[in-house]
N, C-alpha and C positions, 0 to 999 in steps of 0.2 A: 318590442311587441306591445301594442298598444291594445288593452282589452278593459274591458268593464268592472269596478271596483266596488264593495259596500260600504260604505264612508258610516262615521258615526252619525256626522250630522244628518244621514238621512235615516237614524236608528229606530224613527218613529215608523215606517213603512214596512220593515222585517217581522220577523216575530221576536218571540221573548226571549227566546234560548241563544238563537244569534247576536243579540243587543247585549244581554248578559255577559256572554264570553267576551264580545269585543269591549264592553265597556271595564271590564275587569280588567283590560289589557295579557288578557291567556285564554288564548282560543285553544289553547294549548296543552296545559295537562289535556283537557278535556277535548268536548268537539263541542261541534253546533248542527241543527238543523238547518237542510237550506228551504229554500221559499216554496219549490216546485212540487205538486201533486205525486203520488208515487208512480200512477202512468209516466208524467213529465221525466222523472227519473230515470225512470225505464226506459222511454225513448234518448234520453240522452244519453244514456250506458251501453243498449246496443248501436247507436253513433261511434261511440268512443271505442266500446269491443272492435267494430268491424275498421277502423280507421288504424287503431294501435295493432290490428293484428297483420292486414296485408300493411300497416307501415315497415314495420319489423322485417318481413318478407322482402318485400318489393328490396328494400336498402340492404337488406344483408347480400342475399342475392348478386345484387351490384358487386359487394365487394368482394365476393367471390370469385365471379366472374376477371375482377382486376386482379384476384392474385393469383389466380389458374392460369390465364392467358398473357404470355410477354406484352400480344400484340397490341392488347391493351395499353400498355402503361406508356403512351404518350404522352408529350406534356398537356393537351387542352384536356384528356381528362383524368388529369390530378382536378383538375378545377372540378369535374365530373363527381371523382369521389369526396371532396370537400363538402359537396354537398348533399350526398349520401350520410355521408358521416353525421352531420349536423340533425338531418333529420332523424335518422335514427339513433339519438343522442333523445329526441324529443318522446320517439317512441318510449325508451327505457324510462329517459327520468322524469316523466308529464305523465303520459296517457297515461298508464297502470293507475298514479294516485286519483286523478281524475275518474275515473273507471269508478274505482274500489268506492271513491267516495258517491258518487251517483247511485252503485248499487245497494249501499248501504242507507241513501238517505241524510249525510251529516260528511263532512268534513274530518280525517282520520287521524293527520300526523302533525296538528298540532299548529301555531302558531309559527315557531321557527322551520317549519318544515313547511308551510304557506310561503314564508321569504324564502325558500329554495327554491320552490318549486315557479314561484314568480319568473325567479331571478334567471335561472337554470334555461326554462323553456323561452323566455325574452332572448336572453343572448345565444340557443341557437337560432331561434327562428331569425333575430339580423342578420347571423351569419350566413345561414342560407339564402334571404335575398340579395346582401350584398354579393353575395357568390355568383348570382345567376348575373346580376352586372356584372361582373367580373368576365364573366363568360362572353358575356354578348360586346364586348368591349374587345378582348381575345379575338374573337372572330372577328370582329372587325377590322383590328389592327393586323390579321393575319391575312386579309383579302387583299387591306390594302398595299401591304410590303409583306407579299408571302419570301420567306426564309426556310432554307431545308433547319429541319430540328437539328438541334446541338443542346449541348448543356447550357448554354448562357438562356436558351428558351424555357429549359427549367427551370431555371434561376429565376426567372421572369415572372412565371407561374406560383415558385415558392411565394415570390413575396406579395404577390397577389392573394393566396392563401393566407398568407401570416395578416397581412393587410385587414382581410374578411374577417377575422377573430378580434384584432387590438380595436378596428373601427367598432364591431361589436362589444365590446367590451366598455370602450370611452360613455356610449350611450345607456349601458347596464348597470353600471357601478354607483352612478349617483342618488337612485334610489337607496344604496343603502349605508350612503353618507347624509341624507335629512334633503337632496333635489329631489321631492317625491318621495313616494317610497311604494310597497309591494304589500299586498294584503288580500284579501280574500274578494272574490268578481263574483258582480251576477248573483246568481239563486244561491253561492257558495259551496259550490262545486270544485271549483278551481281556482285559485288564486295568480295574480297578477300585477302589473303597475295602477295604482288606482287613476280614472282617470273623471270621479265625480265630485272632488275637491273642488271650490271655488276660489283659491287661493294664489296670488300672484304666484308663487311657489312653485304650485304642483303645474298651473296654465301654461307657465313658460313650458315647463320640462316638456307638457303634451306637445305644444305647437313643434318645437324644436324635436322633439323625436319623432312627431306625422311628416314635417319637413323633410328632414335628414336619412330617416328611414324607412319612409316608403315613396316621396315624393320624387325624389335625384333617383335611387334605384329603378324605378318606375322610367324614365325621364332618357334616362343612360339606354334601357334595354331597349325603347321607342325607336331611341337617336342610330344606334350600332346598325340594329334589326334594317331600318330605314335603309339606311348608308349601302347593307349588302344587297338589298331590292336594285337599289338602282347601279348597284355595279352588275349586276346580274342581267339588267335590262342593257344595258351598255356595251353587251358584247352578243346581244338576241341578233348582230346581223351575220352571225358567222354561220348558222345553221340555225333558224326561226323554226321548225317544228321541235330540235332539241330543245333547242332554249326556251321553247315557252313552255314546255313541259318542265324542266327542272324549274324557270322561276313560276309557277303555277306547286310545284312541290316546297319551292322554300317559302312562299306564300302563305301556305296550309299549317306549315309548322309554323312561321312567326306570327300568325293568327289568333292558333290552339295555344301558344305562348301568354300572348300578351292578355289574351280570353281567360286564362287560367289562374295569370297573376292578380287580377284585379277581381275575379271571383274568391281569390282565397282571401289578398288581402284588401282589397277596398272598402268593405264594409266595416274592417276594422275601425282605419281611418274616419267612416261617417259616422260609425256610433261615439267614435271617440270627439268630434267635432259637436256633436247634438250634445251629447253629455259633458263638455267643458262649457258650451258656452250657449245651449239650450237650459230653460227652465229647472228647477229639481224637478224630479220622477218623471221625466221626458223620457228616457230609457229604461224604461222595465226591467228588474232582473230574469226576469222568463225572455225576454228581447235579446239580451244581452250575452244570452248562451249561443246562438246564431252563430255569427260573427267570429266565435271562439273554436265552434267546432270547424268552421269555414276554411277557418287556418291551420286547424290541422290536418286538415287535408291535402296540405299541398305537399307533408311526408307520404301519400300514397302515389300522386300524381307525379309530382318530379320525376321519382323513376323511370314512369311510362313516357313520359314525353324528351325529356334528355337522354335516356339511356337505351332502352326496346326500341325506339321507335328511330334511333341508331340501327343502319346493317351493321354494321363492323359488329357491337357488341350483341345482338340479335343473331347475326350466326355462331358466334361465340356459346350463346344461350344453347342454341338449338344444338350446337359440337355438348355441352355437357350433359344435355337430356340424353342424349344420344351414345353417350361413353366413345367420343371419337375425333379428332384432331378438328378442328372449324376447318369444312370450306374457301378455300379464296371465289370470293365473286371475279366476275369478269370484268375486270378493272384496271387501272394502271393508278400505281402511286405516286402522287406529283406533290414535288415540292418543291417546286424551281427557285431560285432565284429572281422574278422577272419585276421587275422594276413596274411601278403605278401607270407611270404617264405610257410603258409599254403596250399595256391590257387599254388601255383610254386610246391610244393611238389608231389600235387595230379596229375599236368599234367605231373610229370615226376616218376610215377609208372610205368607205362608200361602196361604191359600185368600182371605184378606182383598183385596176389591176394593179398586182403586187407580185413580185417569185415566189417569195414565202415571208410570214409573218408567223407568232407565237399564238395559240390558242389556248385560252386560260377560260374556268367554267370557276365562279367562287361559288365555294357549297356555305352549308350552316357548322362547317367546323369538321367536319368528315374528314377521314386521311381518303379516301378513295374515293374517286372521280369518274364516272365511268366514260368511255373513251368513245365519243360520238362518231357515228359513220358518217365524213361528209363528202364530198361527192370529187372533190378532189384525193389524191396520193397522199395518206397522210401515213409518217412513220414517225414509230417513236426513236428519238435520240437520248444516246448516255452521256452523262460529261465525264470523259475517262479520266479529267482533272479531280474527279473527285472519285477515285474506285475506292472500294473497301480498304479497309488496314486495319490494327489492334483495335480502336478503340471503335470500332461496330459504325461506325458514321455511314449513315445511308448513301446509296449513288442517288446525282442528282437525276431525274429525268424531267425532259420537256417533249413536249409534241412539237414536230415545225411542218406544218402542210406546207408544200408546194404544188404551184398551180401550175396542171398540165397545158402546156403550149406556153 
């Protein structure tokens, strides 16, 4: 998490109370004042109040809903709740002190409780964006060799999760081995990796953490996102008024995605770039709060865009408001088997008669597809090669239109 630091060297620019404690090296027993007006305060307290409250909400929420409903617990979103988790990890161990400190005017728990609170909120918030790659990487890989679920898909998924945490972790750690380190940001409200150091030191760590962790994350979710447009576009001549409506739907999501990511995190990144390698006091610490609260916003938002704005877990919501079993929408659950160059074949027939071919629609990661009217006999098939038995494994289903005459 890359955010804004109060260095000593620019100790002349603070006040006396903050210079004091930091040059004492014990911010600690004690506290300090931050720079901000107590309006300024104000306004960033009720930011943090209304951000740490529906965060908490929105993510718990999630995870209720995954341990209420079986239907839930698919593997694409374990990725889902990973990222629940994370955020609402941020909720508990960030906003509150953040909050508490804003409404008080000074800084509360202290110097070692500043390198927590750095360290704590940095390695969720990687893990959360590596997560969202992870995801968009997932659906990718599952468009283009869709596979009915089994456990080796959870496997996949575990280590994808485990992955999200160790990769975060690699980036977090060396702050508090002497690569950089974590101290107090901005007006001193919140504490963070510093990133106003002029120091071969601290430069490298920033570049290589703006690189690493937000630049490839960013890059990855672009690439996936891409990749499913145009398989989506690829199969638009099998019924063109479906298909433009669904990719006109996966459009809007990976839009409100990719819009959402580089508003929470992009301005990280560019205060973090002005203030490494921009002038001293080029970044204001009243500037510098921006950018922080930016990001944590994206523990309210995730929710609503990965998970609500989900039908699957969206009737699921509406079954618990409701004290009553979720809905099946009118859908078929596909999982087929169907080979790439299969799904590639079918959209490059043409106008070329065929008896029957496979009709595959790739969503944004949805188990349910809903089952287009097309103007030929279309029925669903079961693979009785694969019927139920102990261990719960889904029947496969495919659609195969055949064309009459």
């Amino acid at each position: 998490m890359i955010v804004s630091n109060v260095s000593l060297s620019g100790c002349a620019d603070f006040n006396s109370a903050l210079c004091a404690g930091a040059g004492e090296g014990h911010l600690g027993g004690g506290s300090y004042r931050t720079t901000l007006t107590p309006t300024g305060n104000l306004v960033v307290a009720v930011c943090l109040g209304f951000i740490g409250t529906f965060g908490l909400i929105n993510n718990l929420l999630v995870l209720v809903l995954f341990c209420r409903y079986k239907m839930l617990r698919s593997p694409i979103n374990l990725l889902l709740m990973n990222i629940s988790i994370s955020d609402l990890l941020v909720c508990v161990l960030g906003t509150p002190f953040s909050f508490a400190a804003s409404t008080q005017g000074r800084w509360l728990i202290g110097e070692r409780g500043c390198v927590w609170y750095g360290f704590a909120n940095s390695l969720c918030g990687i893990v959360s964006l590596i997560s969202l790659a992870v995801l968009s990487y997932e659906r990718y890989s599952t468009m283009m060799a869709p596979t009915e679920a089994d456990f080796s898909n959870y496997r996949k998924i575990s280590l994808g999760i485990i992955m999200s945490w160790a990769y975060s972790l690699i980036w977090t750690l060396p702050p508090l081995f002497g690569w950089s380190h974590y101290g107090p940001e901005g007006p001193g409200t919140t504490c963070s990796v510093d990133w106003t150091a002029k120091t071969a030191n601290n430069i490298s760590y920033i570049i290589c953490l703006f690189i690493f962790c937000l630049i490839v994350p960013f890059l990855v979710i672009v690439f996936c996102y891409g990749k499913l447009l145009s398989a989506i576009r690829q199969v638009s001549g099998i019924n063109a008024s479906v298909s433009r409506k669904r990719e006109q739907r996966v459009l809007f999501m990976v839009v409100i995605m990719v819009m959402c990511y580089l508003i929470c995190w992009l301005p990280y990144g560019i205060m973090a770039l002005l203030a490494t390698f921009g002038p001293p006091g080029l970044v204001t610490p009243e500037a510098s709060i921006i950018p922080s609260v930016l990001a944590k916003t994206s523990t309210v938002i995730n929710p609503v865009i990965y998970v609500f704005m989900n039908k699957q877990f969206y009737r699921c919501f509406q079954a618990l408001l409701q004290c009553e079993a979720p809905r099946r929408g009118s859908s078929i659950k596909s999982s087929s088997k169907v080979p790439t160059k299969a799904m590639r074949g079918v959209a490059g027939t043409g106008p070329r008669r065929t008896n029957e071919f496979l009709f595959m629609v790739a969503s944004l990661g949805q188990p349910a597809a809903t089952v287009p009217q097309l103007e030929l006999s279309c029925e669903p098939t079961i693979d009785i090669t694969k019927a139920p038995s102990s261990d719960n494994k889904p029947v496969v289903v495919s659609l195969v239109a055949h064309r009459d005459g």
